[in-house]
N, C-alpha and C positions, 0 to 999 in steps of 0.2 A: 484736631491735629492736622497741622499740614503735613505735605509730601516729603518737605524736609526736614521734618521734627524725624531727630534720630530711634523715638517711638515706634514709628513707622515703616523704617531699613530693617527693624531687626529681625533677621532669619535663623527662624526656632522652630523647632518643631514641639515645644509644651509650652506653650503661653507663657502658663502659670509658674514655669520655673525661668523665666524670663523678666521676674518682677523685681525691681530694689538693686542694691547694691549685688555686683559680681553677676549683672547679666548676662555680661558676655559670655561667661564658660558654657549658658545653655543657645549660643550663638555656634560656639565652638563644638558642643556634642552633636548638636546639628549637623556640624560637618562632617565629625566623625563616623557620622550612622550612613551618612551619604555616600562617602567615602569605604565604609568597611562593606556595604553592598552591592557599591561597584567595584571595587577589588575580588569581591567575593565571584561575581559574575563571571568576569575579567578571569579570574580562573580556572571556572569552572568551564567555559566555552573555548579557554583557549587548551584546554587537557580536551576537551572533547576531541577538538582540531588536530591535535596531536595522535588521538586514537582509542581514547578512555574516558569512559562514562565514571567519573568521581564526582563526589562531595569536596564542597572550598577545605573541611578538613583534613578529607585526605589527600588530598594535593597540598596542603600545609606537611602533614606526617610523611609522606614519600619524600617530599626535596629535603625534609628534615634529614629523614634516615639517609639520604645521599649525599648529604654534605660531608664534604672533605672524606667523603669513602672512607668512613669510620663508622665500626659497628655500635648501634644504639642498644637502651634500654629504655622500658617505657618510662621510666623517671628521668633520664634524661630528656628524654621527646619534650616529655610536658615540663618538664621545666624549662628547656629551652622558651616554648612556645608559652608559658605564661597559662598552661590551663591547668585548674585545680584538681576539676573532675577528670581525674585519669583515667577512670572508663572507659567514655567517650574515645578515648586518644586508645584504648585498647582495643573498643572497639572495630576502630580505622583501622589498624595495625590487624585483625585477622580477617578482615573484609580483604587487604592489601597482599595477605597472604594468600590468601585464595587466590587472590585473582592473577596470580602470579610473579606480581610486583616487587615481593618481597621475599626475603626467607629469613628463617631463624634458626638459633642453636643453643642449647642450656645447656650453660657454665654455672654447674653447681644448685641454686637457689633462682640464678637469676637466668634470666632469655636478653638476648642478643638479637637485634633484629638488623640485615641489612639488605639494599638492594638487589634483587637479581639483576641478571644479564638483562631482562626482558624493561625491570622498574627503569636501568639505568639508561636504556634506550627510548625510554618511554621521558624521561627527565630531559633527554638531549633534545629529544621533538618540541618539547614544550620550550626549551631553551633558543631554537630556534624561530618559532613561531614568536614567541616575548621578542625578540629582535626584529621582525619582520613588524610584527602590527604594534608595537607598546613604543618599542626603542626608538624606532627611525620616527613617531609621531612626536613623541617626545623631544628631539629637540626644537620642534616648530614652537615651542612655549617658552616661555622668560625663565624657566629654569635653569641653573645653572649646578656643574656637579658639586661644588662647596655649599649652594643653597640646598639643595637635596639631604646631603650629610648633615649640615645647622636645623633640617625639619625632623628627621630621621631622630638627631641627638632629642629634640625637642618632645618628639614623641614620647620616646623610651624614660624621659625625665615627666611624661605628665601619665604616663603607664604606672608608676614609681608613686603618683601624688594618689591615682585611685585606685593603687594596692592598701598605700596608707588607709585611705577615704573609708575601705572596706571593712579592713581589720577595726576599726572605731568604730563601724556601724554595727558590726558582729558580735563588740562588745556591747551596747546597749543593753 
């Protein structure tokens, strides 16, 4: 193989699912493992920064429950965010509560979860630091805001193909 046999370019992280037809998608999960790692980091160090030792999780669940300052439940949280195992997601949510992040209140059946004073102060840090080290870096790259939106849509449309992907494999 030479250097420019397209054999050669391809950046995969399982060989063997890089064989045959449709190898790009194991080009493309590639990316996505690279990508959901360093997001992951990226979160985790810049919540430090702000003043909170959290999981990518629960800095997932806290901006969740702070969005548009509306009280959650944990089936909204996780469905928001796409995760089955709502445990986990309950888990974060009394880890959050502890640590003072958050509070709740049961309405009937269900619990309501939303930011305190402290989570929402704790969100604005972080909101701040994202602009300082993420935002002002980010326009140095060829990104543009409508290309971001077109990747974003593209995402959520290929989030959509290995929901499908799943439910087939589950029925085997």
């Amino acid at each position: 193989m030479s250097q420019t046999d397209p054999e050669r370019r391809r950046i995969v992280s399982s060989r063997h699912l890089a064989d045959g037809e449709g190898w790009e998608a194991s080009e493309l999960e590639f990316g996505l493992i690279v990508a959901f790692n360093a997001f992951s980091r990226w979160t985790v160090r810049c919540m430090a920064a702000a003043g909170s030792e959290l999981s990518p999780l629960e800095i997932l669940v806290l901006h969740n429950v702070n969005h548009r300052e509306r009280d959650k439940r944990l089936t909204d949280i996780s469905f928001l965010l796409n995760i089955e195992d709502t445990h986990t997601v309950n888990y974060a949510l009394r880890k959050l509560l502890r640590a003072g992040l958050l509070s709740s209140e049961k309405r009937g059946k269900e619990v309501f979860y939303a930011t305190s004073p402290k989570g929402r102060d704790l969100c604005d840090s972080y909101r701040e630091l994202r602009a300082q080290c993420f935002l002002e870096g980010l326009g140095r790259t060829d990104l543009t805001g409508p290309q971001m939106r077109e990747m974003a849509a593209r995402l959520r449309a290929l989030s959509g193909q290995y929901d499908q992907a799943s439910r087939a494999a589950a029925s085997l």
